[in-house]
C-alpha positions as a printed Julia matrix, in Angstrom:
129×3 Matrix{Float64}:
 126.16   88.65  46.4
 125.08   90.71  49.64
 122.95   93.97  48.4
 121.73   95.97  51.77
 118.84   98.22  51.42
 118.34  101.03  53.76
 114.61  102.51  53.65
 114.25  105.37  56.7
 110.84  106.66  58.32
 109.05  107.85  61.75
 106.5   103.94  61.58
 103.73  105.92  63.59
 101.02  104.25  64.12
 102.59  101.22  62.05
 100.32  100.8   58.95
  99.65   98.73  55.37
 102.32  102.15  53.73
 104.96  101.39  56.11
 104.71   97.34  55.75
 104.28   98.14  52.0
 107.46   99.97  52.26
 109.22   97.03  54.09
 107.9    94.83  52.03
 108.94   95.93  48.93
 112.46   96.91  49.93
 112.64   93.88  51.35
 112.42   92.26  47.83
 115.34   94.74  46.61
 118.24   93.15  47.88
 119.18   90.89  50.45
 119.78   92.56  53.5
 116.79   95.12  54.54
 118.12   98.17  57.28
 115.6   100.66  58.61
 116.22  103.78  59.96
 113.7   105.16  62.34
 113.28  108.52  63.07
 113.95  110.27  66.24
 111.11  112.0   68.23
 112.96  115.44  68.07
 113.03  115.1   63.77
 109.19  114.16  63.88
 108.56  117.15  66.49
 110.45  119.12  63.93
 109.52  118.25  60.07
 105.58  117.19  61.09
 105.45  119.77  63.82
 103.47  116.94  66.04
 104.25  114.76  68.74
 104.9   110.9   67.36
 101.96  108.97  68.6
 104.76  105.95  70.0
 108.16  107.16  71.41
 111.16  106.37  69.35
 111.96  103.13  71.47
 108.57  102.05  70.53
 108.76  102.32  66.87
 112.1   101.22  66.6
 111.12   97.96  68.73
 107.45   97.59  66.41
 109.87   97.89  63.06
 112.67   95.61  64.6
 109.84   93.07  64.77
 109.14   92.78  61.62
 110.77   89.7   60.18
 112.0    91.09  56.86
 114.22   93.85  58.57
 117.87   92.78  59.38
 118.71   96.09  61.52
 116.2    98.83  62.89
 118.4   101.8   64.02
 117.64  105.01  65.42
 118.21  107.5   62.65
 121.09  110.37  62.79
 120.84  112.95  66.08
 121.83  116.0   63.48
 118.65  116.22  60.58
 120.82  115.98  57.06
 124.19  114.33  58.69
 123.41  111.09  57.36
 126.16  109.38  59.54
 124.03  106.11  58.94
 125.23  106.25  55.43
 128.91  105.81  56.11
 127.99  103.1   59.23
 125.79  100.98  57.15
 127.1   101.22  53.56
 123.56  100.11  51.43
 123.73   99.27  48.47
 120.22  100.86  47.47
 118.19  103.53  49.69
 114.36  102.59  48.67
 112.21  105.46  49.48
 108.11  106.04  49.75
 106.24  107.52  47.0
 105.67  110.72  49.64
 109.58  111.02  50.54
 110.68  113.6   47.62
 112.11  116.08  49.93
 114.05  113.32  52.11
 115.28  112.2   48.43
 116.41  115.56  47.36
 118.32  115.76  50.84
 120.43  112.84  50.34
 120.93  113.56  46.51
 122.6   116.83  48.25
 124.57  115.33  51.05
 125.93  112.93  48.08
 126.82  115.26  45.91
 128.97  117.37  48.64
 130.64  114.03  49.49
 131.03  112.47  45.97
 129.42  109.17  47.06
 126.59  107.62  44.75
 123.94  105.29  46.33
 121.01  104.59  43.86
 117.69  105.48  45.34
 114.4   104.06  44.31
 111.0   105.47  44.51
 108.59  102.46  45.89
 105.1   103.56  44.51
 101.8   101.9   45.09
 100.68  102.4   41.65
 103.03  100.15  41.02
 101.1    97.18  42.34
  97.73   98.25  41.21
  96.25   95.02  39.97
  98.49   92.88  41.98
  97.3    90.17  43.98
């Protein structure tokens, strides 16, 4: 059985968190979807300019072998359109994404739709070879 996994972030400056990130989504399911966010969102919720354009990072994380899809994320901040267009089956998250997770723990509860999410930690791996 298909299980899609949708993990979302700015990739800036692509770096070991983000390809731990797509890494260990990637091991979640079978189908790995990531959402990249848009220049205007960075400018907003860092209050910085994104080192790399959004066509940039979306073409750096669409290069990455283990990713199925890299999309643009939503225009509107807290829409979460992408939900309804890509269905996942699991929305893995990074250790320093609490606020996005307590966004879409809102937007599901106002539309009655449950999508587990899981918190990808590095402590975690500690040890790990």
């Amino acid at each position: 059985m298909n299980k899609r996994v949708l993990i979302f972030g700015t990739f800036d400056g692509f770096h070991a968190g983000h390809q731990f990130v797509i890494e260990e989504a990637s091991k979640k399911g079978t189908e790995l979807v990531a959402a990249v966010a848009r220049d205007a969102h960075v400018r907003s919720l860092k209050n910085k300019e994104p080192q790399n354009n959004e066509q940039s990072r979306l073409a750096r994380v669409a290069e990455d072998p283990r990713v199925a899809q890299a999309i643009m994320s939503d225009e509107e901040l807290g829409s979460y359109h992408i939900l309804e267009e890509i269905h996942p089956d699991l929305i893995a998250l990074g250790f320093d994404q609490l606020a996005l997770q307590a966004d879409l723990e809102r937007w599901m509860k106002e539309h009655d739709r449950q999508i587990p999410i899981e918190i990808l930690s590095y402590a975690q791996n500690v040890g790990r070879n």
